[in-house]
N, C-alpha and C positions, 0 to 999 in steps of 0.2 A: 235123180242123183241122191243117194244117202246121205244123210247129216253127216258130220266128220265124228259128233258123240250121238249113239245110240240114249235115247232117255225113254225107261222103261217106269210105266207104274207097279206099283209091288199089287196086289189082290185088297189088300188095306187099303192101301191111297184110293183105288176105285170106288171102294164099298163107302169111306168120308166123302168122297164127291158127290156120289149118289144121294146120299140124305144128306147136305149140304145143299144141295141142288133143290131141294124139296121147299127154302126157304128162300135161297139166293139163284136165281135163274140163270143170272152170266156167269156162274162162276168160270165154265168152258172157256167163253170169251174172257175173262180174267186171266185164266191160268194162261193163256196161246202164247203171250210176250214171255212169259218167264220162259213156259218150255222152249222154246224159239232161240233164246239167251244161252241154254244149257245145250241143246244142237251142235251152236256155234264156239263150244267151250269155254264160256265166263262160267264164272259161279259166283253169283249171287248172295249176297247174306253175309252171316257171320258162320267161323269153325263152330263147331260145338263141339268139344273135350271129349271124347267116346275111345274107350280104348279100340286100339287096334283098329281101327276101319276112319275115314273119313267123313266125317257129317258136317252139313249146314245145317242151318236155319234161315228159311229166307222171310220177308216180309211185305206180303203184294195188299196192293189196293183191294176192295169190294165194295165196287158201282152201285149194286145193291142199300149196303150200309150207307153209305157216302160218309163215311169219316175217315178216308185216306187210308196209309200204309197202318194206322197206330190198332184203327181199331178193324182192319183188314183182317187176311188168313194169314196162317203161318206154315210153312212147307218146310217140312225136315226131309232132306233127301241126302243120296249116299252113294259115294264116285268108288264105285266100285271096280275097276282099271280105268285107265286113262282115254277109253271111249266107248263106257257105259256107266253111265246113273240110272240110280233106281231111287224112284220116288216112294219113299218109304210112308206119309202120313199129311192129311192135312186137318186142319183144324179151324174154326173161326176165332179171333181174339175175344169177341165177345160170350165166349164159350169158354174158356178157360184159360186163366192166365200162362200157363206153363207146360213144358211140359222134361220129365226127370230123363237125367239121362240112364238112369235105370230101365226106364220106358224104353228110350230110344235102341242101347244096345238090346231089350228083349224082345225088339220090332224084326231088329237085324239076324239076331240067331235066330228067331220063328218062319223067316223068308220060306215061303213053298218052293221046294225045288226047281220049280219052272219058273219062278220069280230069280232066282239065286245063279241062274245058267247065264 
């Protein structure tokens, strides 16, 4: 049976798991409850202010680190209709505090097409 929300990684998100992963080995196993969460239509996190399009910021644990949600990842993803998200970005918090929502919207116009469908 299909999730009732398709939740898609953008080519981005993949490529920060990849070398994320290089350091933090669960992240997989980290990430599965959120994605699991966004399936089932919650959304997580806080809005983030982005013109025209809908963004979170969500903020998950890393087993790894072991200092909880604060000093965890940070997942910016983006509900692009009502059942599909595309996971646009992840990040470690011990890697950079922030990130602009100039970033954010030049994540979202950059989408490859086959990210964007």
């Amino acid at each position: 049976m299909k999730p009732p929300v398709e939740v898609v990684p953008s080519s981005l998100f993949i490529q920060r798991v990849k070398q994320l992963r290089k350091r933090y080995r669960h992240i997989r196993e980290d990430l599965r409850p959120f994605i699991e969460q966004l399936e089932q239509g919650q959304t997580p996190g806080d809005r983030v202010r982005a013109k025209n399009h809908i963004v979170y910021k969500a903020r998950l644990p890393n087993r790894d680190a072991q200092r909880g949600k604060s000093g965890g990842y940070r997942v910016i993803y983006y509900i692009q209709t009502g059942n599909r998200i595309i996971l646009l970005t992840i990040y470690a918090k011990s890697d950079r505090v922030d990130i602009g929502l100039d970033e954010i919207q030049a994540i979202i116009t950059d989408l490859p097409e086959e990210d964007a469908k």
